[in-house]
C-alpha positions as CSV (number, residue, x, y, z in Angstrom):
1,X,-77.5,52.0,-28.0
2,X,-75.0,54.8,-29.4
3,X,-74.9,58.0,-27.7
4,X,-75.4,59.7,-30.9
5,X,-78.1,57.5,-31.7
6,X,-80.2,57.9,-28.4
7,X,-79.8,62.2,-29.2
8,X,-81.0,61.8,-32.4
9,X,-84.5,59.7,-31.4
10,X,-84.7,62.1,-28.7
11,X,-84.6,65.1,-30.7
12,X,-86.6,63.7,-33.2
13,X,-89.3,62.6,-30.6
14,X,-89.3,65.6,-29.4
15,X,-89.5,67.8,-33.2
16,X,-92.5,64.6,-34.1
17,X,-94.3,66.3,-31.1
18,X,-93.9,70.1,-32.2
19,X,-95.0,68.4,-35.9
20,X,-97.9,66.5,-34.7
21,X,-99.4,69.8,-32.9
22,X,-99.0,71.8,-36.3
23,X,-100.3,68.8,-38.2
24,X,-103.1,69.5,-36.1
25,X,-103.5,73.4,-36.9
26,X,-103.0,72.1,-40.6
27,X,-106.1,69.7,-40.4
28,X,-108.2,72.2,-38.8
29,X,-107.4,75.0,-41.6
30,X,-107.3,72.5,-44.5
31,X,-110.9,71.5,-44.3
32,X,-112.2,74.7,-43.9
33,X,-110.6,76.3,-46.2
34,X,-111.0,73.8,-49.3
35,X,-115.0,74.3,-48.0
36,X,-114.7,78.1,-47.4
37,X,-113.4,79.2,-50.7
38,X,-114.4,78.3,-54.3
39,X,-111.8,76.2,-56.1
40,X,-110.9,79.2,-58.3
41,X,-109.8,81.1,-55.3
42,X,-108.5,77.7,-53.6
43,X,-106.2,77.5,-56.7
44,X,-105.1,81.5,-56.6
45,X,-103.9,81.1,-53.0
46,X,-102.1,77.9,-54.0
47,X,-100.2,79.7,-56.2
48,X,-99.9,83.2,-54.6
49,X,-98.3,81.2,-51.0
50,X,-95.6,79.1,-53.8
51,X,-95.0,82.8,-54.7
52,X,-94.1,84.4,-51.6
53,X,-92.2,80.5,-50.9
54,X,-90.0,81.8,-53.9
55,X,-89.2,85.1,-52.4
56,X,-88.5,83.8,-49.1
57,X,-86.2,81.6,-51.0
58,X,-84.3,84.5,-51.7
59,X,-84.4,86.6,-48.9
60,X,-83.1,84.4,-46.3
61,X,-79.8,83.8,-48.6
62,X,-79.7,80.2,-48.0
63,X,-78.1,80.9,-44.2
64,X,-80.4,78.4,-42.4
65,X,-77.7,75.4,-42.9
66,X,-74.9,78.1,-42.5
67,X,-76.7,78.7,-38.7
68,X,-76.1,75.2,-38.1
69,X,-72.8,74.4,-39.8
70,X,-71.2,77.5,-38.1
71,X,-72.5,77.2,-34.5
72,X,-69.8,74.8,-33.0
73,X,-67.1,76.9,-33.9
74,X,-68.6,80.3,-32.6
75,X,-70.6,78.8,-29.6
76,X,-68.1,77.9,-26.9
77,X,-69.0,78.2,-23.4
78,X,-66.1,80.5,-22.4
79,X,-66.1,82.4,-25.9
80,X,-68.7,84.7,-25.1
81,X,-67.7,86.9,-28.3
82,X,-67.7,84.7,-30.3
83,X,-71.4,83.7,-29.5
84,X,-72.0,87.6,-29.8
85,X,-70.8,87.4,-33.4
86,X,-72.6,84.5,-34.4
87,X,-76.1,86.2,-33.2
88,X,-75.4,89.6,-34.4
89,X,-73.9,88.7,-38.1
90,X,-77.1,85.7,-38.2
91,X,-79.3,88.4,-37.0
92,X,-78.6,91.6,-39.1
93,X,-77.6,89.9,-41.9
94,X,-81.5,88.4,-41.8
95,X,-83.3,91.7,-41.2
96,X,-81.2,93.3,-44.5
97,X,-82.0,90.7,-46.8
98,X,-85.5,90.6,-45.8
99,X,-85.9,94.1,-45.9
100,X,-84.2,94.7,-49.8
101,X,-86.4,91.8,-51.2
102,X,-89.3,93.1,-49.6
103,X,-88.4,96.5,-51.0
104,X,-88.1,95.0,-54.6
105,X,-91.9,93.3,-53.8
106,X,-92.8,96.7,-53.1
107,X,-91.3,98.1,-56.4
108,X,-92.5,95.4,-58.8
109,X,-94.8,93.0,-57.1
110,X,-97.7,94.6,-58.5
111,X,-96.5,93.6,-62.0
112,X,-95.8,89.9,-61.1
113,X,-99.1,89.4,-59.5
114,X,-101.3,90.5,-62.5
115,X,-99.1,88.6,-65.3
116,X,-99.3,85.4,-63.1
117,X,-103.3,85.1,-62.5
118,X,-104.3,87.6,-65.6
119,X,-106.0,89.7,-63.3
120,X,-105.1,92.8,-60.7
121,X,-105.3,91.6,-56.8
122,X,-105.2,95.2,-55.2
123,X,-102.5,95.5,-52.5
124,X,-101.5,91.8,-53.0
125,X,-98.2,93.1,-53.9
126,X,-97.5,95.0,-50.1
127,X,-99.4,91.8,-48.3
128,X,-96.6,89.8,-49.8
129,X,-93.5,92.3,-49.3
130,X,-94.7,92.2,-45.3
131,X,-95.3,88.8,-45.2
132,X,-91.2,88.3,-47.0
133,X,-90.2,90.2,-43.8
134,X,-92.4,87.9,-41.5
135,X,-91.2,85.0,-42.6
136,X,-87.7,85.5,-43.1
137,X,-87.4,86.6,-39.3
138,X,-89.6,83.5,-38.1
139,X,-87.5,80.5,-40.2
140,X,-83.9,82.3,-38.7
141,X,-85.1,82.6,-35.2
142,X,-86.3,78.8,-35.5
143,X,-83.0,77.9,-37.3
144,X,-81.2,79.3,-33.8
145,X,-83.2,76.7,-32.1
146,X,-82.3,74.4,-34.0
147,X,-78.7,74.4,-34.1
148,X,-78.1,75.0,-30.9
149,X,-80.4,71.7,-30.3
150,X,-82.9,73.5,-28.4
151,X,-85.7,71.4,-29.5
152,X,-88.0,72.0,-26.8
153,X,-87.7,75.5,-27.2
154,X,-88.5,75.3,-30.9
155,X,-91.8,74.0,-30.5
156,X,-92.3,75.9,-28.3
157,X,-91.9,78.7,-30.6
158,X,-93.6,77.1,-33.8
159,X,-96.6,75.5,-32.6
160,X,-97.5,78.9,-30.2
161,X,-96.7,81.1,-33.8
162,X,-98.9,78.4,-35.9
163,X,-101.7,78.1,-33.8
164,X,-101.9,81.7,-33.6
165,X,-101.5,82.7,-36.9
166,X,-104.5,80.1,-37.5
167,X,-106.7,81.6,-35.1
168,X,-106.6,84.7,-36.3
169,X,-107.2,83.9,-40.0
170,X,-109.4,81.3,-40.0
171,X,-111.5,83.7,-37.7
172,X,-111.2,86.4,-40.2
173,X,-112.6,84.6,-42.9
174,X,-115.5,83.3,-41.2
175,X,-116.3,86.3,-38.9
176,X,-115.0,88.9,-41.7
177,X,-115.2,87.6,-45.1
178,X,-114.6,84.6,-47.0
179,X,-112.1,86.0,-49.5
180,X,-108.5,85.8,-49.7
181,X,-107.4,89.4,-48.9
182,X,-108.9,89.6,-45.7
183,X,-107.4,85.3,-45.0
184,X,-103.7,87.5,-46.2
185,X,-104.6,90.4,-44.2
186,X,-105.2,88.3,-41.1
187,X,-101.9,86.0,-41.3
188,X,-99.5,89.4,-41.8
189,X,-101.2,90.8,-38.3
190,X,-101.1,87.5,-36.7
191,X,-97.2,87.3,-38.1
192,X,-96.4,90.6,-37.0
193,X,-97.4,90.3,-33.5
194,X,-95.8,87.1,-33.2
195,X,-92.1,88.5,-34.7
196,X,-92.5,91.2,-32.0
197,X,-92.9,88.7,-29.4
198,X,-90.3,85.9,-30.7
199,X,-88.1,88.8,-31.4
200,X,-87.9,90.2,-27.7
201,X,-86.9,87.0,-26.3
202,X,-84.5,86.3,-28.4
203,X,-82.7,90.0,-27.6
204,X,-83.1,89.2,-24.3
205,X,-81.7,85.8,-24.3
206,X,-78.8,86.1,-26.6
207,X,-75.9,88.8,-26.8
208,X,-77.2,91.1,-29.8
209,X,-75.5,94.2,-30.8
210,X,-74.7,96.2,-34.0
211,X,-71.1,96.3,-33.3
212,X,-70.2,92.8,-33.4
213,X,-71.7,92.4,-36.8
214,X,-68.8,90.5,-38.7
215,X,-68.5,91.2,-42.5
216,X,-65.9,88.5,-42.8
217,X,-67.9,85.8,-40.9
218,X,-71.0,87.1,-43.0
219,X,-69.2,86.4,-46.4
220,X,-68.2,83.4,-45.0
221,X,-71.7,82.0,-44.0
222,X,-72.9,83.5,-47.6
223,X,-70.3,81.4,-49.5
224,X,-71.4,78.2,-47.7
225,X,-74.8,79.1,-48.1
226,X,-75.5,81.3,-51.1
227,X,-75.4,77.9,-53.3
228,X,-78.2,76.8,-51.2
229,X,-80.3,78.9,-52.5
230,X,-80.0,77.8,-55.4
231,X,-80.9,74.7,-53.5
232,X,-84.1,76.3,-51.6
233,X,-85.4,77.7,-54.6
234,X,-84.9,74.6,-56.4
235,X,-87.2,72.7,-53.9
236,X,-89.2,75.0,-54.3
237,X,-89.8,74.6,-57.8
238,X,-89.6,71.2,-58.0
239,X,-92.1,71.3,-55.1
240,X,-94.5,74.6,-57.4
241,X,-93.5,75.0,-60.4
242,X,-96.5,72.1,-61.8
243,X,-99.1,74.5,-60.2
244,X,-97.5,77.3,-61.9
245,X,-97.5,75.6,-65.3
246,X,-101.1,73.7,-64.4
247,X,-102.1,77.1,-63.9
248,X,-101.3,78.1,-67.4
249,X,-102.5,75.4,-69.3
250,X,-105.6,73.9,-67.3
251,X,-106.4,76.7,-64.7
252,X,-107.3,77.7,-61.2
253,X,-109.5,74.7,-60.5
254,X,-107.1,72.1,-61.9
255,X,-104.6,73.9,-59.8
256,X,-107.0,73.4,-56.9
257,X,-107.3,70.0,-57.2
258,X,-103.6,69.4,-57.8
259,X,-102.9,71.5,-54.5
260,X,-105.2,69.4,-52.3
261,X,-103.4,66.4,-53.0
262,X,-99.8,68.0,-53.2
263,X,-100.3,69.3,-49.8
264,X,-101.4,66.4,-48.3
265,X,-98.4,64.6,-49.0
266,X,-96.7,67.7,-47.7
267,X,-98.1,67.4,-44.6
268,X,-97.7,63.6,-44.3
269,X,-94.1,64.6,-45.3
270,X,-93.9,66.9,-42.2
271,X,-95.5,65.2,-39.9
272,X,-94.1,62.3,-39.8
273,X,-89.8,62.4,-42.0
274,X,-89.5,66.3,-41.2
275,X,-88.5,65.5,-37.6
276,X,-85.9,62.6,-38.5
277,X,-84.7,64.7,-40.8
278,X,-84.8,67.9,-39.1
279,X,-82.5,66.0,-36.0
280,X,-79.9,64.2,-38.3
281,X,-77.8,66.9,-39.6
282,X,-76.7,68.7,-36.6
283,X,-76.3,65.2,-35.1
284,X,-73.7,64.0,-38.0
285,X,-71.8,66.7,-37.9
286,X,-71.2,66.8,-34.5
287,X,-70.0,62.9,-34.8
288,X,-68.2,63.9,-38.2
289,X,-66.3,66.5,-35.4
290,X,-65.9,64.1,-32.7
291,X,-65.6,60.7,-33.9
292,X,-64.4,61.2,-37.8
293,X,-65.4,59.5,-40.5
294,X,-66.3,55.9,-40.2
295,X,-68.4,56.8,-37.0
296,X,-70.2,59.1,-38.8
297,X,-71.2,56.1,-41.7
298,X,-72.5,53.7,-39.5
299,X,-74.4,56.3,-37.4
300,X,-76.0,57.7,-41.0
301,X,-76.8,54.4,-42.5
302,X,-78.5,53.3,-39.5
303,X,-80.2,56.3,-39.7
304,X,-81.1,55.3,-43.1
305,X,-82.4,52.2,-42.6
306,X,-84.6,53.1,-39.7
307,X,-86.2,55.7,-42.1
308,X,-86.7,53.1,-44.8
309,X,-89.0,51.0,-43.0
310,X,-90.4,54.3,-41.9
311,X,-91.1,55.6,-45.3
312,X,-92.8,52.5,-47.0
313,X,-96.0,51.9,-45.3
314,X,-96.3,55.8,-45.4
315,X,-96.3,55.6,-49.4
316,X,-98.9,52.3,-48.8
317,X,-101.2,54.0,-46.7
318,X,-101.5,56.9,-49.0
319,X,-101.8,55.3,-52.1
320,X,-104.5,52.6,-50.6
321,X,-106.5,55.2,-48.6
322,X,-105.4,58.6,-50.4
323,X,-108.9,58.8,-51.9
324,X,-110.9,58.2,-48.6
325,X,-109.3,60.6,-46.8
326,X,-109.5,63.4,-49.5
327,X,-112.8,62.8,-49.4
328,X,-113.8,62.9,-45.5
329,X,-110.9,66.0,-45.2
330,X,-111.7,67.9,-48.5
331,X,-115.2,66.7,-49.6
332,X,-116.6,65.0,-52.6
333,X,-115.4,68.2,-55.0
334,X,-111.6,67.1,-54.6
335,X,-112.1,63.3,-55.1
336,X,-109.8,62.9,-58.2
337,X,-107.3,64.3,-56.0
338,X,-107.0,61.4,-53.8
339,X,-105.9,59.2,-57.0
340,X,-103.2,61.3,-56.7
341,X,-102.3,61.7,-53.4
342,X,-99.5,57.9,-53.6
343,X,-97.5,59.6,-56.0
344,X,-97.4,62.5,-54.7
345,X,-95.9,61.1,-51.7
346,X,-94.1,59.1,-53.5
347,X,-91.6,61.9,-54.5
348,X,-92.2,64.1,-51.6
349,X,-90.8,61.0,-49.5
350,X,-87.7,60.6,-52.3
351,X,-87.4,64.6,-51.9
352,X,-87.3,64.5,-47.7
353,X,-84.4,62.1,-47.3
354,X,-82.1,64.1,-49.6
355,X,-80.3,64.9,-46.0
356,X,-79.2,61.5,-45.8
357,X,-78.3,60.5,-49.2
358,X,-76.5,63.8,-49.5
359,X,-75.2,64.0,-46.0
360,X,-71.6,63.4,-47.7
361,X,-71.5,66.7,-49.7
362,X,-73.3,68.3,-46.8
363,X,-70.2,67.7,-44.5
364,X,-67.4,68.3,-46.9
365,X,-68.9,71.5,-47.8
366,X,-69.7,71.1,-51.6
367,X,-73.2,72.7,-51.3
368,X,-72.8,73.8,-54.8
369,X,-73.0,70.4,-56.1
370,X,-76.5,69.9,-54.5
371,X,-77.8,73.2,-55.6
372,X,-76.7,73.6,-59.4
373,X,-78.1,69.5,-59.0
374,X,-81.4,70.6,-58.1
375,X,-82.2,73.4,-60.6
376,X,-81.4,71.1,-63.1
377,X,-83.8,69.1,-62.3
378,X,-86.1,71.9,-61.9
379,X,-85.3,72.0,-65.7
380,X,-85.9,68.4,-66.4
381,X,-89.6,69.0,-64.1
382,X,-90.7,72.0,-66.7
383,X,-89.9,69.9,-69.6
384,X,-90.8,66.7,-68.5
385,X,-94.1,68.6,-67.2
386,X,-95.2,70.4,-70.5
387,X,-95.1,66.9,-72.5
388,X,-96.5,64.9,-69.7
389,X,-99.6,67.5,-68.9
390,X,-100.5,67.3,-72.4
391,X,-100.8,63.4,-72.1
392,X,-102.2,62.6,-68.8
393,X,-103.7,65.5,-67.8
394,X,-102.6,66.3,-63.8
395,X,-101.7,63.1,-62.9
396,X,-98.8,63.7,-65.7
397,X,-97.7,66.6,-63.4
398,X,-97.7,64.3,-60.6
399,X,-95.3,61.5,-62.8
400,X,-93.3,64.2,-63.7
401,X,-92.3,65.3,-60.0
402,X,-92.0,61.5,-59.2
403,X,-89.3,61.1,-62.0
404,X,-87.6,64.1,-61.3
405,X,-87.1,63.1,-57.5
406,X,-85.3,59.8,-58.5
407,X,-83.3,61.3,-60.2
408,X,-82.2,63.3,-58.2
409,X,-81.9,61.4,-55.4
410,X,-79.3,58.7,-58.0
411,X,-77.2,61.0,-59.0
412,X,-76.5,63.0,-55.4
413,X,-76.2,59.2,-53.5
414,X,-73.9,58.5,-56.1
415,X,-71.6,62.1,-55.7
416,X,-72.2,62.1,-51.6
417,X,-70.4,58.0,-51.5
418,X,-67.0,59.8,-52.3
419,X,-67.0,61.6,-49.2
420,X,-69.3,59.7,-47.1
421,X,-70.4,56.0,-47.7
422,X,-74.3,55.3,-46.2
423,X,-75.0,51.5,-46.9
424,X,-78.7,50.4,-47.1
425,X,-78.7,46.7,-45.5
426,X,-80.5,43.8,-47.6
427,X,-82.2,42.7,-44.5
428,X,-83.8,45.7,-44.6
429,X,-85.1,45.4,-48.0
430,X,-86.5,42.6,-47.7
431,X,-88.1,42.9,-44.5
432,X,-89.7,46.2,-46.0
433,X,-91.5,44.0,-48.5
434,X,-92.6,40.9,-46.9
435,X,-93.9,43.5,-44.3
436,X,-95.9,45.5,-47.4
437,X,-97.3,42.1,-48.4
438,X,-98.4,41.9,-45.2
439,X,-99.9,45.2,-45.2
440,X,-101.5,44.8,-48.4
441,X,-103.5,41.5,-47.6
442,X,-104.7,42.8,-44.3
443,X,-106.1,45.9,-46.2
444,X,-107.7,44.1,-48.9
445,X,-110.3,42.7,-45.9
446,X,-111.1,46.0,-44.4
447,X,-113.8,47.8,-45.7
448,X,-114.7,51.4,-47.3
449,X,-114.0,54.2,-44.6
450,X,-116.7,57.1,-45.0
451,X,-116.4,59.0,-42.4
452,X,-112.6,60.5,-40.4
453,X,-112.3,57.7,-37.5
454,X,-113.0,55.1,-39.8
455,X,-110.3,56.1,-41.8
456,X,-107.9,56.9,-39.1
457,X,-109.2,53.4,-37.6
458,X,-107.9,51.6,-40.9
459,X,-104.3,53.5,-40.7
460,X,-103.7,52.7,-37.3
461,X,-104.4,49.0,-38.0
462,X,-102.3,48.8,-41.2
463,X,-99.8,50.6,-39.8
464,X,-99.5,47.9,-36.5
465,X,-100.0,45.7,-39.2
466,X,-96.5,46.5,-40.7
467,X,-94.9,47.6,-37.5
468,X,-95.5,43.8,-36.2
469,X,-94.3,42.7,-38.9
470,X,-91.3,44.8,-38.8
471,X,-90.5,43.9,-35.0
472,X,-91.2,40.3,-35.5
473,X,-88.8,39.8,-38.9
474,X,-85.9,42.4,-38.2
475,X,-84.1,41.7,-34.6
476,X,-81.9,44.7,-35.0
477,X,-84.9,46.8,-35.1
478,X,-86.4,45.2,-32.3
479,X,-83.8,45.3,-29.8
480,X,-83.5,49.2,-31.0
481,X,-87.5,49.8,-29.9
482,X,-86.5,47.4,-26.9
483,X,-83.4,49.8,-25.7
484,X,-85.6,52.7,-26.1
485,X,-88.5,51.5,-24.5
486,X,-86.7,50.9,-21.4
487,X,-84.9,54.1,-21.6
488,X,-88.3,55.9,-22.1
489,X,-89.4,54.0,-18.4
490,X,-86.0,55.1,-16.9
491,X,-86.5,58.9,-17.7
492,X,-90.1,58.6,-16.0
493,X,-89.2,56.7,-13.1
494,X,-86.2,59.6,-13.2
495,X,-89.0,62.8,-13.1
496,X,-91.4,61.0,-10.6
497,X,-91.4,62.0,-7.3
C-alpha cells in the first residue's frame, strides 16, 4: 500500500475517532434539546447559531486553508523563525479579526437580531459578539493541529472543548432554565474557559511573540484566503439560507422541523466524510510537493473511489430509516422531518467531497474560482428556494439544496480536471449498485425499528450487508482492507509488551 495512502487512513482513523466521540456529545444534546424547548424556540436557536456561523465566516478571514497551505514552507525543522512567523502572523492576525467583527456585533447586532425574528432578544446581540471571539480562536487553534498533522492532539483538543461546552449547557438548562439565553449564556462561559485553557498551551508550546508578526506574510495568507470566504460564507448559505427564508415565509416551527432533519445529515456528514475529508488535503499537497503531478492523481482518485462506496449506503441508510430514527432521537413531534432526512444527505454528501472534486483548483491556488462558484450558487439556492417553497412546502427547500449541490459539484469537477485529473473507475460504479440492490432487498425483510437499538441493529446489518458485498465484488478494495488489516495487527504486536 502507498505511503501516502497508509497516512491518509491513519489520519483519518484517527479524526473518525475525535468525530465519533463528538457525534456522541451531539446525540446526547440533540434529544434533549428538541424535548426541552418548544419548536418555536427550537427554530429561533436554529437560526440565531446559522447567524453567528455567518459572522464567524467573516471573522476568521478565510485563513484556515491558508494555515495549511503555508505550513511547509514556514515549518522547517532548522528554521526556527520561520515557525515563529507562521504562529505569530496566524495568531494575531486571528485575535484582530475576531475582535473588529465582534466589535461591529456589538455596534449593530442588536438591530439584526430584532429584524430577523420580529422580536427583541435582550443581550442576544453581546452573547453573540463573545461567542465570534470564542469561536474564531477555537477553529484557528484546531486548524494548527491540523496542518501540522497533529491528529491526536486535535481530538484531543475538540472532543475535551465539546464535551465541556455540553456539560455546562445542557446542565444550565435543566438545572437553571429551559430557555435559550441561559442555553447561550452557558456555552460563552463554557467557551471562555476552554480558550483560556487551549490558549496557554498553545503559548507554551509554540514560539509566540508580537514582534515577529509579518505584514507581508499576512497579506499573503489573506490573498490566498480572503476568496475563501467568499467560499465559507457561501457554505454557509447554501448550508442556512432555507431556514432563513423558511423562517420568513412558514415560520419558527417549520424552521424547527426543517432543522431537525438538516442537522442530522450534518452530523452523519461529520461523523462519518468529515474525517476523509479533513485528512486528504494536507496529504495531496504534500505528494503535489514531493511526487508532482501524476502521483498526486492516482493518490486523489483512489481517494475518490474509496469515498464513493463510502458515501452510497450512507444516502441508503438515511433515506430507508431517516424516519425511524427521527422518531426514537427527536420524538413523534418531528416525524415529517425524517421524510426528509435522504435528501438532505443527499446534498450534504455532494457538498462534503468538494475537497476532492476541487482538489485541482485547490493546489494551483485559484481559490477564487471556488468561492465566486459557490455564492452563485447561493443565488441559484434563494431563487430556486422561493419558487420551490411555494410548491412543495419544506421538502421544496430540501430539492432546492439537492439541485444546487450538483451543480456545483459539475461545474468545479469540470474547472479542477485542467489542473488536476481525478478519475472515478467503472468498477466502482457498478459495484456501488449491485451492492445497493443488495442493501435494498435485505431491508425490505427487516421490520419497523421503534425503539434506538433496534434502529442501530438494522444499520449495522445493512451496512455489513453492503460492505460484504463491497469486499466480495471489488478485489482492489479488498486487498486495501486486507493490507490494512495486517498493518493494524503489526502496530499492536509493535505497542505490546
Amino acid at each position: 500500500m502507498d505511503v501516502h495512502l497508509k497516512k491518509f487512513l491513519r489520519h483519518s482513523s484517527n479524526y473518525a475517532v475525535g468525530e465519533l466521540l463528538a457525534f456522541s456529545a451531539s446525540f446526547v444534546s440533540f434529544p434533549i434539546l428538541t424535548r426541552a424547548l418548544t419548536q418555536n424556540d427550537y427554530g429561533v436557536m436554529s437560526v440565531f447559531s446559522v447567524t453567528l456561523w455567518i459572522f464567524l465566516a467573516f471573522s476568521r478571514a478565510g485563513l484556515a486553508e491558508s494555515t495549511v497551505r503555508f505550513y511547509r514552507e514556514y515549518n522547517q525543522p532548522e528554521d526556527s523563525a520561520g515557525q515563529s512567523v507562521y504562529y505569530s502572523t496566524f495568531f494575531f492576525g486571528t485575535v484582530a479579526f475576531a475582535l473588529v467583527t465582534a466589535l461591529l456585533v456589538v455596534l449593530f447586532g442588536k438591530q439584526i437580531i430584532a429584524w430577523l425574528f420580529h422580536q427583541d432578544l435582550p443581550g442576544f446581540h453581546y452573547l453573540l459578539a463573545g461567542l465570534i471571539v470564542t469561536g474564531t480562536l477555537y477553529a484557528r487553534l484546531l486548524n494548527f493541529y491540523r496542518a501540522s498533522q497533529r491528529t491526536i492532539s486535535y481530538n484531543i483538543a475538540m472532543v475535551a472543548s465539546r464535551f465541556t461546552i455540553l456539560a455546562v449547557s445542557l446542565s444550565a438548562v435543566l438545572l437553571v432554565a429551559g430557555t435559550l439565553k441561559v442555553y447561550y449564556t452557558a456555552i460563552l462561559a463554557a467557551e471562555t474557559v476552554t480558550m483560556v485553557v487551549l490558549v496557554g498551551i498553545f503559548l507554551a508550546q509554540n514560539p509566540v511573540s508580537i514582534a515577529s508578526f509579518s505584514g507581508s506574510f499576512f497579506k499573503t495568507c489573506l490573498r490566498f484566503g480572503f476568496p475563501l470566504i467568499g467560499f465559507e460564507l457561501g457554505y454557509l448559505l447554501l448550508k442556512s439560507v432555507d431556514r432563513y427564508i423558511i423562517q420568513f415565509m412558514l415560520g419558527s416551527e417549520a424552521v424547527a422541523v426543517f432543522s431537525v432533519a438538516s442537522n442530522m445529515g450534518h452530523y452523519t456528514k461529520d461523523l462519518i466524510l468529515f474525517p476523509l475529508m479533513y485528512a486528504l488535503t494536507p496529504i495531496y499537497i504534500e505528494v503535489w510537493h514531493e511526487k508532482g503531478k501524476e502521483a498526486t492523481s492516482r493518490f486523489v482518485s483512489t481517494v475518490a473511489n474509496i469515498s464513493l462506496l463510502v458515501l452510497i449506503p450512507i444516502f441508503l441508510l438515511m433515506t430507508l430509516l431517516g424516519r425511524e430514527l427521527i422518531v426514537v432521537l427527536a420524538s413523534d413531534k418531528y416525524a415529517s422531518a425524517g421524510d426528509l432526512l435522504g435528501v438532505i444527505v443527499a446534498g450534504t454528501l455532494l457538498w462534503a467531497l468538494l475537497p476532492i472534486y476541487a482538489s485541482g483548483l485547490y493546489i494551483a491556488k485559484k481559490t477564487q474560482i471556488i468561492s465566486f462558484t459557490v455564492l452563485v450558487c447561493v443565488l441559484l439556492d434563494v431563487g430556486l428556494n422561493l419558487v420551490f417553497i411555494r410548491w412543495w412546502g419544506i421538502r421544496g427547500s430540501c430539492y432546492a439544496a439537492l439541485l444546487t449541490c450538483f451543480l456545483l459539484a459539475a461545474y468545479l469537477s469540470y474547472r479542477s480536471r485542467l489542473y488536476l485529473k481525478v478519475t472515478i473507475h467503472g468498477k466502482t460504479i457498478v459495484v456501488g449498485l449491485i451492492a445497493s440492490l443488495v442493501l435494498w432487498g435485505v431491508a425490505a425483510l427487516l421490520p419497523d425499528a421503534s425503539h434506538f437499538l433496534g434502529v442501530v441493529l438494522k444499520m449495522a446489518i445493512l451496512g455489513l450487508t453492503f460492505t460484504g458485498a463491497v469486499l466480495l465484488l471489488h478485489g482492489e478494495v479488498r486487498r486495501m482492507v486486507v493490507a490494512a488489516v495486517a498493518q493494524g495487527r503489526r502496530l499492536l504486536r509493535s505497542s505490546s509488551p
